[in-house]
C-alpha positions as CSV (number, residue, x, y, z in Angstrom):
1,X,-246.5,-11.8,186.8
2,X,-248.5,-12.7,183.8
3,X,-244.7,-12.7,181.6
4,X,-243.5,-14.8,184.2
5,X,-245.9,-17.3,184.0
6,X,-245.1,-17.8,180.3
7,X,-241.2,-17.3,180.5
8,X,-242.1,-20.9,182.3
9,X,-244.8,-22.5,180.5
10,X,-242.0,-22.1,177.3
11,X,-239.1,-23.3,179.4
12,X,-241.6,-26.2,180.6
13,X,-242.4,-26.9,176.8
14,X,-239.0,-26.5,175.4
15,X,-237.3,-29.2,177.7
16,X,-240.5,-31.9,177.3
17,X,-241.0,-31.5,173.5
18,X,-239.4,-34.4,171.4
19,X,-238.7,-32.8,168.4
20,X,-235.8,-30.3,169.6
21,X,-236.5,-28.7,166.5
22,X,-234.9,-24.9,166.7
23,X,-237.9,-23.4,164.9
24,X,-240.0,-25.1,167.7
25,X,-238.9,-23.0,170.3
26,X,-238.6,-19.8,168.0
27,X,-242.4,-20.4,166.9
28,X,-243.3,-21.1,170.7
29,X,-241.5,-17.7,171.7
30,X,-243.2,-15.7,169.0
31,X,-246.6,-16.9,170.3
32,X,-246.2,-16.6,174.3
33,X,-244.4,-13.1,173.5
34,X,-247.9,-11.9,171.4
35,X,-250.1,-13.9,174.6
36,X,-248.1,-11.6,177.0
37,X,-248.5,-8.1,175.0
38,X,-252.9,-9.0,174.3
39,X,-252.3,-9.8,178.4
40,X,-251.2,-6.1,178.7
41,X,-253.0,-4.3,175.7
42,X,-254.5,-2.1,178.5
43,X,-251.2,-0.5,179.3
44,X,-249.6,-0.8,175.8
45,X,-252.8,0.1,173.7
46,X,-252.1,-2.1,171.0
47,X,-255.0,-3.5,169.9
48,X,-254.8,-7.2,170.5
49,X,-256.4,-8.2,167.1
50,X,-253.1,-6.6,165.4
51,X,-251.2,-9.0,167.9
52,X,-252.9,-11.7,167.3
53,X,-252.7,-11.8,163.5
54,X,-249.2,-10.7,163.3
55,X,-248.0,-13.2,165.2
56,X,-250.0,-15.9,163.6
57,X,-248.8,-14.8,160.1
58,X,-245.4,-14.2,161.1
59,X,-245.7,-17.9,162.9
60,X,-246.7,-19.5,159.4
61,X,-244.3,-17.9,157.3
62,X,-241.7,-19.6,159.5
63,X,-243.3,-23.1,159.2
64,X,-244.0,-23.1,155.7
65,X,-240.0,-22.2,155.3
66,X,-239.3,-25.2,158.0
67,X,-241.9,-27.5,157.6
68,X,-240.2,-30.6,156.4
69,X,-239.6,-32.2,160.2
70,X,-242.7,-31.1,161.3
71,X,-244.4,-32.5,158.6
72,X,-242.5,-36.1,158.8
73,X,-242.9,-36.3,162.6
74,X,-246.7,-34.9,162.3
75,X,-248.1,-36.2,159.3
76,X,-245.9,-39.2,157.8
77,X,-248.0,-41.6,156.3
78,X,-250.0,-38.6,154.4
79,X,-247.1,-37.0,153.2
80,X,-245.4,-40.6,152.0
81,X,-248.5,-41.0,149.9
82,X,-248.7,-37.4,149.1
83,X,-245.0,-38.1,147.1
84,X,-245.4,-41.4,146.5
85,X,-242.7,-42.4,148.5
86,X,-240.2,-40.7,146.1
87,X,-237.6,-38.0,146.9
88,X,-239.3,-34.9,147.7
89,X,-237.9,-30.8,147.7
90,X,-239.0,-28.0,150.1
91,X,-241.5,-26.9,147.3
92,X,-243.6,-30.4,147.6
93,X,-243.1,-29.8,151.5
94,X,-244.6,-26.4,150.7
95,X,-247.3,-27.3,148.6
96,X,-248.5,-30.7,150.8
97,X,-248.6,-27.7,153.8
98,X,-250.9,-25.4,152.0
99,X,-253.3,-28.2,151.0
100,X,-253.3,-30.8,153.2
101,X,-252.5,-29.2,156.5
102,X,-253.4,-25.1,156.3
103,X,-256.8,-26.3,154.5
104,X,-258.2,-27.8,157.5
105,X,-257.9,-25.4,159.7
106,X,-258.7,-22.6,157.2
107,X,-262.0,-24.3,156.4
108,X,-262.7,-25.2,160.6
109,X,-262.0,-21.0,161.1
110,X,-264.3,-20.1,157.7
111,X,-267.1,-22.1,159.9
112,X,-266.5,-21.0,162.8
113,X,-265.8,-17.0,161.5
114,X,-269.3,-17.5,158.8
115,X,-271.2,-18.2,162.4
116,X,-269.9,-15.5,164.0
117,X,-270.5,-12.7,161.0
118,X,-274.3,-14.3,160.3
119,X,-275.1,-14.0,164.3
120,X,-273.9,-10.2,164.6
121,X,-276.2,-9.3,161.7
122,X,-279.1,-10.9,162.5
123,X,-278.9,-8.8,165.9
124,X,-278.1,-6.0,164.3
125,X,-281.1,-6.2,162.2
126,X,-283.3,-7.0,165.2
127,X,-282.0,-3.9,167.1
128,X,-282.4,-1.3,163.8
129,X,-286.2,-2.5,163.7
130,X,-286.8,-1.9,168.1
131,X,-287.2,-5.5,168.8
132,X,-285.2,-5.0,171.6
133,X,-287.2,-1.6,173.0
134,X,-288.9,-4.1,175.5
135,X,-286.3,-4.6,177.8
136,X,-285.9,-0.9,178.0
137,X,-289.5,-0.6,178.5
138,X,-289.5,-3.1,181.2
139,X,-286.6,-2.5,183.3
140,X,-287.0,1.3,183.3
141,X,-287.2,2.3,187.4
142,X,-285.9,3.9,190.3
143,X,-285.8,0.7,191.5
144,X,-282.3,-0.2,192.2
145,X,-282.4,-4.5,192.7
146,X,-285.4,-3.8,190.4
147,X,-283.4,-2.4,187.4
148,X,-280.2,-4.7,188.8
149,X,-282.1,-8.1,188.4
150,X,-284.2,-7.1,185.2
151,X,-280.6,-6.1,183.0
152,X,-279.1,-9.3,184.1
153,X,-281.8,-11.5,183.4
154,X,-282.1,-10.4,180.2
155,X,-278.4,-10.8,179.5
156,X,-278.0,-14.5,180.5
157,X,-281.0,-15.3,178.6
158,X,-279.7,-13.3,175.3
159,X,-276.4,-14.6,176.0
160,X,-277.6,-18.2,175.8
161,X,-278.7,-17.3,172.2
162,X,-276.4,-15.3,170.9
163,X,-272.5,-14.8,171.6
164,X,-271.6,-13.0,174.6
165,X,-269.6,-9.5,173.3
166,X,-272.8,-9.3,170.8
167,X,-275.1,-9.6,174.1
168,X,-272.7,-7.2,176.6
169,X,-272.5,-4.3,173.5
170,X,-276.1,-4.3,173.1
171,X,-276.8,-4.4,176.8
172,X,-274.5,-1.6,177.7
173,X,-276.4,0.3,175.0
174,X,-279.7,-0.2,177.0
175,X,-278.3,0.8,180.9
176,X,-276.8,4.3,179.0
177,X,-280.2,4.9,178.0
178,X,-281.8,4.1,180.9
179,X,-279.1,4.9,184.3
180,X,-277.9,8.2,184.4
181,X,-274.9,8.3,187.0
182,X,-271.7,7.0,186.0
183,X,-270.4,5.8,189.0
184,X,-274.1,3.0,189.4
185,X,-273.3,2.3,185.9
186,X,-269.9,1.5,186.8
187,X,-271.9,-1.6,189.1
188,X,-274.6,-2.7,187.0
189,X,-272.0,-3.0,183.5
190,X,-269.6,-5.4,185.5
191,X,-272.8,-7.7,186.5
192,X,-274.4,-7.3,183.1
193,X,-270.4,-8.5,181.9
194,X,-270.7,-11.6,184.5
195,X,-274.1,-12.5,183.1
196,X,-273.0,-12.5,179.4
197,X,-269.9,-14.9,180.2
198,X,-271.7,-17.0,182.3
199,X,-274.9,-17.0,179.9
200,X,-272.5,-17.5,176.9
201,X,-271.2,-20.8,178.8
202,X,-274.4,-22.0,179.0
203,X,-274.9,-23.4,175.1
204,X,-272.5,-23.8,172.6
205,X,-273.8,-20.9,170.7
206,X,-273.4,-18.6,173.3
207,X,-269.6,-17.9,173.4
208,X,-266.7,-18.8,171.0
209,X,-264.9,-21.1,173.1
210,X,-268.0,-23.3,173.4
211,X,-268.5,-22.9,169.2
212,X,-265.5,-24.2,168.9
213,X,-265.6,-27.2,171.3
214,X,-268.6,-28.1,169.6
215,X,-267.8,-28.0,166.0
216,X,-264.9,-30.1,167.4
217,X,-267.2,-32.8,167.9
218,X,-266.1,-32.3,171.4
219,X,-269.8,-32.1,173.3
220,X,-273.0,-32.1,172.1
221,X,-276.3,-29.2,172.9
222,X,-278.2,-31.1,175.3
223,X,-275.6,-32.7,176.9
224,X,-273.5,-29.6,177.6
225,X,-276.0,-27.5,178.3
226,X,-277.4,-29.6,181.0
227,X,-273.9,-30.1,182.6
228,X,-273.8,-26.4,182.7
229,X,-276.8,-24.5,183.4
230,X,-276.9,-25.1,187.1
231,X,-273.1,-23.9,187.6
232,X,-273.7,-21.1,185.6
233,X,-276.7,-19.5,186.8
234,X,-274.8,-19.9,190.7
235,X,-271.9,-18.0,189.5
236,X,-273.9,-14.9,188.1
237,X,-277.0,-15.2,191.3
238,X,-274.0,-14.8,193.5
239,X,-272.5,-11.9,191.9
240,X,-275.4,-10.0,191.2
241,X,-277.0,-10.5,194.7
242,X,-274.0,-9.2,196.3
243,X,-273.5,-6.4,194.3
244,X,-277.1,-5.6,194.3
245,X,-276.2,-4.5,198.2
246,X,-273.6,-2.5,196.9
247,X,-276.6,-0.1,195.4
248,X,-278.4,2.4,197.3
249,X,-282.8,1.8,197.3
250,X,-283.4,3.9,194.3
251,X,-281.3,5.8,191.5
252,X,-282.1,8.3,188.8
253,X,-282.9,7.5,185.5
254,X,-283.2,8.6,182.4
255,X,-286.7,9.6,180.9
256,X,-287.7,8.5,177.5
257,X,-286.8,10.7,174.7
258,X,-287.7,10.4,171.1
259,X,-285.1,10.0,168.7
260,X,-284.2,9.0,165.7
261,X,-283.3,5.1,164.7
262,X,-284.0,4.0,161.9
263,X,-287.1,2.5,160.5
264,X,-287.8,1.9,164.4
265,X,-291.4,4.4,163.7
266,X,-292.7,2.0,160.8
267,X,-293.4,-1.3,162.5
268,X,-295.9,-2.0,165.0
269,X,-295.5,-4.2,168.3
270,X,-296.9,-7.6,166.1
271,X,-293.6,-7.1,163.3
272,X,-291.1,-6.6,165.8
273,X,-292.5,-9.7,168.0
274,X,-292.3,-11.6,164.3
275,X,-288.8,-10.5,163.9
276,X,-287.1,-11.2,167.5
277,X,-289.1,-15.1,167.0
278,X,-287.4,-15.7,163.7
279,X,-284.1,-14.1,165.2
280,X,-283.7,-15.8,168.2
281,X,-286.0,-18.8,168.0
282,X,-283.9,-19.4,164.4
283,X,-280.6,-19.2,166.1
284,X,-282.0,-21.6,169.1
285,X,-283.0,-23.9,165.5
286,X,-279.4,-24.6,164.8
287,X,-277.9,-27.2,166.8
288,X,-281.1,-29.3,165.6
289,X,-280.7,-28.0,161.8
290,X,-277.0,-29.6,161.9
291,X,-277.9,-33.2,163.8
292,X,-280.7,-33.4,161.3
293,X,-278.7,-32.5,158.0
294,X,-275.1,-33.0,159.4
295,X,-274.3,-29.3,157.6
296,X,-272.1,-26.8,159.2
297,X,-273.5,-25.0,161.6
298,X,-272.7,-22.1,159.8
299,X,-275.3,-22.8,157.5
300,X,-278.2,-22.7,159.5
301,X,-277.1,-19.2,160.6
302,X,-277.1,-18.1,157.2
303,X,-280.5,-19.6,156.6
304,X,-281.9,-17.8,159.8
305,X,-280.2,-14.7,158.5
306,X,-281.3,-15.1,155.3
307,X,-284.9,-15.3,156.4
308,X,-284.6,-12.3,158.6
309,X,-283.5,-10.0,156.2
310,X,-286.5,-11.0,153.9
311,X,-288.8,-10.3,156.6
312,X,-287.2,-7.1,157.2
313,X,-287.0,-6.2,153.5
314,X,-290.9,-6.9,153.4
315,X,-292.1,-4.7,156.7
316,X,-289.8,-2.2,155.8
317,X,-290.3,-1.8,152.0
318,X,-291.9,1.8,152.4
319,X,-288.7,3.8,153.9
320,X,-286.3,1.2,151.9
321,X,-288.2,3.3,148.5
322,X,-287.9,6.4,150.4
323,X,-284.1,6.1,150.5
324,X,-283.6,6.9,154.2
325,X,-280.9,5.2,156.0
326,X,-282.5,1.5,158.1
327,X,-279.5,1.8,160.6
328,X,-278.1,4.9,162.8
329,X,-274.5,5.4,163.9
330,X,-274.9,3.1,166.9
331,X,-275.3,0.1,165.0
332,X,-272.3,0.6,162.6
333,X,-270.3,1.4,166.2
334,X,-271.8,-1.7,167.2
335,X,-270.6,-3.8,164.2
336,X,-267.2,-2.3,164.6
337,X,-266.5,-3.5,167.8
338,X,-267.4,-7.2,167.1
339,X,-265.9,-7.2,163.8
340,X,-262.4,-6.2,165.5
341,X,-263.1,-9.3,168.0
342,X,-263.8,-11.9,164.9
343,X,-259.9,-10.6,163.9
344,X,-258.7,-11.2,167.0
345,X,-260.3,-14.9,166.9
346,X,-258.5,-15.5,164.0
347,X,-255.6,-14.8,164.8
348,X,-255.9,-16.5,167.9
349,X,-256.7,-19.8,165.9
350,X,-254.2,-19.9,163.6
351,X,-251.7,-19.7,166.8
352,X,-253.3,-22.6,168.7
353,X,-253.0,-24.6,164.9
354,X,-249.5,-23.6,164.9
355,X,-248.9,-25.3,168.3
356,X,-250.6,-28.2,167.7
357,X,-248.5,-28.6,164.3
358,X,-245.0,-28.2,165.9
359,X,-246.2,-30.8,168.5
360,X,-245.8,-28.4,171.4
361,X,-249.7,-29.2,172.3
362,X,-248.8,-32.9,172.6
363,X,-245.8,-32.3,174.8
364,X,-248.3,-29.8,177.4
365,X,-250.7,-33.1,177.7
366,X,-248.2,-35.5,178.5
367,X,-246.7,-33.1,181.1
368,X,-250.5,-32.3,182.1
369,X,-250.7,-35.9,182.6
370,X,-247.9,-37.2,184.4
371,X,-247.5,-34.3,186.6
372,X,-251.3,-33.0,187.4
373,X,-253.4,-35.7,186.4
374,X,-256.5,-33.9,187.6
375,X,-259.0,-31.9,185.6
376,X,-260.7,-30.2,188.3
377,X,-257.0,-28.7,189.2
378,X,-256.4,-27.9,185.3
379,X,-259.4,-26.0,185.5
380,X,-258.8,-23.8,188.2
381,X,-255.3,-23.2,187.0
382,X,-256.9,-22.4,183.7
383,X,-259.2,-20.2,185.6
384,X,-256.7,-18.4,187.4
385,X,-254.4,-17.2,184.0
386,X,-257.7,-16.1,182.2
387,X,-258.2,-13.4,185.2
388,X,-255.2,-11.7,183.3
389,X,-255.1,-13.6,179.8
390,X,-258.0,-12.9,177.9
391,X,-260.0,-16.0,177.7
392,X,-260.4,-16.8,174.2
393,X,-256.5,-17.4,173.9
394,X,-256.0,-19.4,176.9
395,X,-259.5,-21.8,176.4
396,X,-258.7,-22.0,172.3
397,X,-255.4,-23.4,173.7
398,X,-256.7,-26.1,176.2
399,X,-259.0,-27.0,174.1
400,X,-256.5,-28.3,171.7
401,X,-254.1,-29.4,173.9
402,X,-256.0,-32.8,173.8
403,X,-258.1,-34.9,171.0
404,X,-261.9,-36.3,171.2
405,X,-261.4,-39.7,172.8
406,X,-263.3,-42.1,170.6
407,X,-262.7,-44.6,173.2
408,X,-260.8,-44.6,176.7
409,X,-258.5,-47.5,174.9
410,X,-257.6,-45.1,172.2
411,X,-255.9,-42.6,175.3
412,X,-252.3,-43.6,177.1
413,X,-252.8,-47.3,178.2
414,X,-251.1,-45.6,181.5
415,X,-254.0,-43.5,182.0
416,X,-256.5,-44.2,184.3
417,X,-260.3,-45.0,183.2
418,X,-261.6,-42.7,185.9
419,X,-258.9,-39.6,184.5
420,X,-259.5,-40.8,180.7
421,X,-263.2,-40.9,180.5
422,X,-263.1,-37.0,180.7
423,X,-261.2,-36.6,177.5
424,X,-264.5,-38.7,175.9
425,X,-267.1,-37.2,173.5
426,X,-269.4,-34.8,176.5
427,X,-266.7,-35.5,179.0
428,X,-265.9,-33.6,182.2
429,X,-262.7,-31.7,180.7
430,X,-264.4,-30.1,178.1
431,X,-267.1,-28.8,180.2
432,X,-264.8,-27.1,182.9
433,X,-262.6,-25.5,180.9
434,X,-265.3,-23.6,179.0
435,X,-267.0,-23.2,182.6
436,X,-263.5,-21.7,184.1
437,X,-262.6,-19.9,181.0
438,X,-265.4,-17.9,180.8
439,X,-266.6,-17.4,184.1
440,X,-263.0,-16.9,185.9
441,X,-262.1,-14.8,182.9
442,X,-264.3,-12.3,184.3
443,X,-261.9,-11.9,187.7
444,X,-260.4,-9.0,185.9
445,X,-262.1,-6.8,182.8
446,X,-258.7,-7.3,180.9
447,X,-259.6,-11.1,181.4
448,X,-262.9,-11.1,178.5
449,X,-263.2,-9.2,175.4
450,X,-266.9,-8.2,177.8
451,X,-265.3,-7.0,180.5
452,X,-262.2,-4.8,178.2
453,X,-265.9,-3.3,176.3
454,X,-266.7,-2.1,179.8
455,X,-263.9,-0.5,180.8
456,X,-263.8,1.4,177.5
457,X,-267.6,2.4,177.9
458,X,-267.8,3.3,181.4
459,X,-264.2,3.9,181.9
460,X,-263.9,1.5,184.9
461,X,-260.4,1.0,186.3
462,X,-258.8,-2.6,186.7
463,X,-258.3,-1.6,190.2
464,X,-261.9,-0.5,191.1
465,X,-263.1,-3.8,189.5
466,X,-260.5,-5.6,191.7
467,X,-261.9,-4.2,194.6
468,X,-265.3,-4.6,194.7
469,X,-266.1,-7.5,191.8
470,X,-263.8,-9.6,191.9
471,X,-263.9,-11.1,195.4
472,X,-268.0,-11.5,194.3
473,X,-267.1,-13.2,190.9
474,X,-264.4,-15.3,192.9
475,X,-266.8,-16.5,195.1
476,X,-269.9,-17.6,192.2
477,X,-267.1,-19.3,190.3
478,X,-266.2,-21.7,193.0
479,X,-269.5,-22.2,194.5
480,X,-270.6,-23.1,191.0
481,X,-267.4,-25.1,190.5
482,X,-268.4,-27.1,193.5
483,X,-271.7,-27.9,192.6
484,X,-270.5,-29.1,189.1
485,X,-268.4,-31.1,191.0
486,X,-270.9,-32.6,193.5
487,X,-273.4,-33.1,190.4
488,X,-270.8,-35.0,188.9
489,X,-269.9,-37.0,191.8
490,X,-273.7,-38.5,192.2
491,X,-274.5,-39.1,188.4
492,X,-271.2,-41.4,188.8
């Protein structure tokens, strides 16, 4: 089904784009081929990062070799004054590629990929010194709805702060240590995975997709996370209060045990408290750090990072002289895992950049708006592939498929104002896609980056999940869908 879908979406593109350019369609079928084998990684076990980055390098070495209409239709005017309006060779094509067209998007992935890196340490540092033992303290009982409602509270609130793999990793960690049968942690993993991609959708630090809308200058903090908290919080309420049935009154648990982790034994309650307020409070900092100083976000998670690690250099000075190791094989595991998914990103990027450079991106919105003409139905079509496209590809894609509107007079003078105003700085588009992406991605575990974690932790099977969750996570997504909608319709 899913190679289907995108045997069409490249005959769609092939017949609408302008260019006709042979490499156009050999570029296009290199991408969709790599989309369909990360669709299926769970049956071909190729990890999807090594898909990703072959077939953006692969992609790139083609362009650079066939750059030269590309780079007339795409970017005349620079390129004229890049030669001086002179003759010009495949090397200057070459060389006005590498630094006036790769450099861009090299230097908007370096952001984006400098965020991601200084956000997994600084929660790695917080969970090496304990400063996330409370929500294992305070979620530890028999109590099924109890233990249900505590977990996913927790995640949406972490997943508003940090990104949502980080937050789904390090809550798994906590139900193994606290839920002892398989088969309930089975449950409570795929809501703690709905909270995360809900939570993440939340703020525009709290997944990748929404990083990357809002470095685009796309939306801004406030504004998107008002337009999104209500939705959000629907689709994981639903979810969790039906699966919540699903569990019997009470289950066993795990009883505390002491062991070893790290330099967890050397800090008392008023350090870690000091810690998780520099963390998260720092991270919550950023959006405010860059509309003061207009810096790259990026750099006010280094400065938070920075300041974190000082702190933790200071209360842990004493078992730093004693040589004993600050982080167990957990973390490093940990750090693994979200490392592998920064490669995948990048790979993923450097696709979407090669689609928007052979024009296919522009062709997709002209089709999108003479033929659908409807955001809410883009959304839900969106939606509907990232249950077995993981979402991060698909949202990276639709994203770019259109520009910021400065103005509803910059768009197609054909368009409506109604239809236009939601390609706008803060408009409607941008919003829904992130919403569908990331909530609808969750229909399937191979759907989220979260929900593929799960089904390698608990060994959950895409047909058990398709059972029992996704009918529940069906079911919050349109709910919350409809309330964005109805929201929208009275602030009109």
């Amino acid at each position: 089904m899913c190679g289907a879908i995108f045997i069409y979406i490249a005959y769609l593109c092939a017949h609408i784009n302008e260019s006709k350019h042979p490499m156009t369609y050999a570029i296009l079928s290199l991408i969709l081929f790599g989309y369909v084998l990360i669709a299926y990684e769970h049956l071909t076990h190729i990890n999807k990062a090594t898909i990703a980055l072959f077939a953006a390098v692969v992609g790139w070495i083609l362009f650079m070799c066939t750059g030269t209409d590309f780079v007339l239709k795409m970017h005349g005017p620079e390129f004229a004054e890049f030669t001086g309006g002179g003759a010009f060779t495949s090397e200057t094509v070459k060389q006005f590629i590498a630094s006036n067209v790769f450099i861009g998007y090299g230097a908007q992935l370096c952001s984006i990929v400098l965020f991601v890196l200084a956000t997994m340490n600084i929660v790695n540092v917080l969970n090496a010194n304990g400063c996330f033992d409370f929500i294992t303290d305070t979620v530890r009982t028999k109590d099924s709805r109890v233990l249900l409602w505590g977990l996913v509270g927790f995640t949406w609130l972490l997943s508003v702060n940090l990104d949502n793999l980080t937050t789904t990793v390090l809550m798994l960690m906590i139900m193994r240590r606290i839920v002892q049968q398989t088969r309930w942690r089975a449950w409570i993993g795929s809501a703690i995975v709905i909270a995360a991609n809900c939570g993440g959708a939340t703020s525009v630090i709290g997944d990748l997709t929404s990083l990357v809308v809002w470095t685009k200058g796309a939306v801004t903090p406030t504004d998107f996370t008002a337009a999104l908290i209500l939705p959000t919080l629907v689709a994981t309420v639903i979810p969790t209060a039906l699966i919540s049935r699903a569990l019997p009154s009470h289950i066993d648990i795990i009883r505390p045990s002491t062991y070893y982790r790290g330099d967890q034994s050397t800090l008392h309650l008023w350090q870690k408290i000091a810690m998780l307020v520099v963390g998260l409070g720092g991270l919550w900092f950023i959006p405010t750090f860059h509309r003061i100083t207009l810096l790259p976000p990026f750099l006010g998670a280094l400065c938070v990072l920075g300041v974190l690690w000082v702190l933790h250099e200071v209360m842990n000075h004493r078992r730093i002289k004693s040589n004993q190791p600050l982080f167990t094989a957990e973390d490093r595991q940990f750090q693994f895992a979200a490392l592998q998914t920064v490669m995948y990103f990048v790979g993923i990027f450097l696709c979407v950049a090669l689609l928007i450079e052979t024009g296919v991106m522009g062709s997709i919105s002209a089709w999108c708006d003479e033929w659908i003409h409807n955001i809410y139905i883009m959304s839900i079509a969106i939606g509907a592939i990232s249950a077995v496209l993981d979402n991060i590809a698909l949202v990276l894609t639709a994203i770019n498929i259109y520009p910021v509107a400065e103005s509803i007079a910059s768009l197609s003078p054909t368009l409506d104002p109604s239809y236009a105003d939601a390609f706008l700085q803060n408009g409607q588009y941008w919003h829904l896609i992130i919403y569908s992406g990331c909530v609808a991605g969750c229909l399937l575990p191979i759907g989220n980056v979260s929900g593929f974690t799960l089904m390698k932790a608990e060994e959950v099977s895409i047909s058990w999940y398709a059972r029992h969750i996704m009918p529940k996570v069906f079911l919050g997504w349109g709910v919350g869908l409809g309330i964005y909608f109805l929201v929208d319709l009275w602030l009109r």
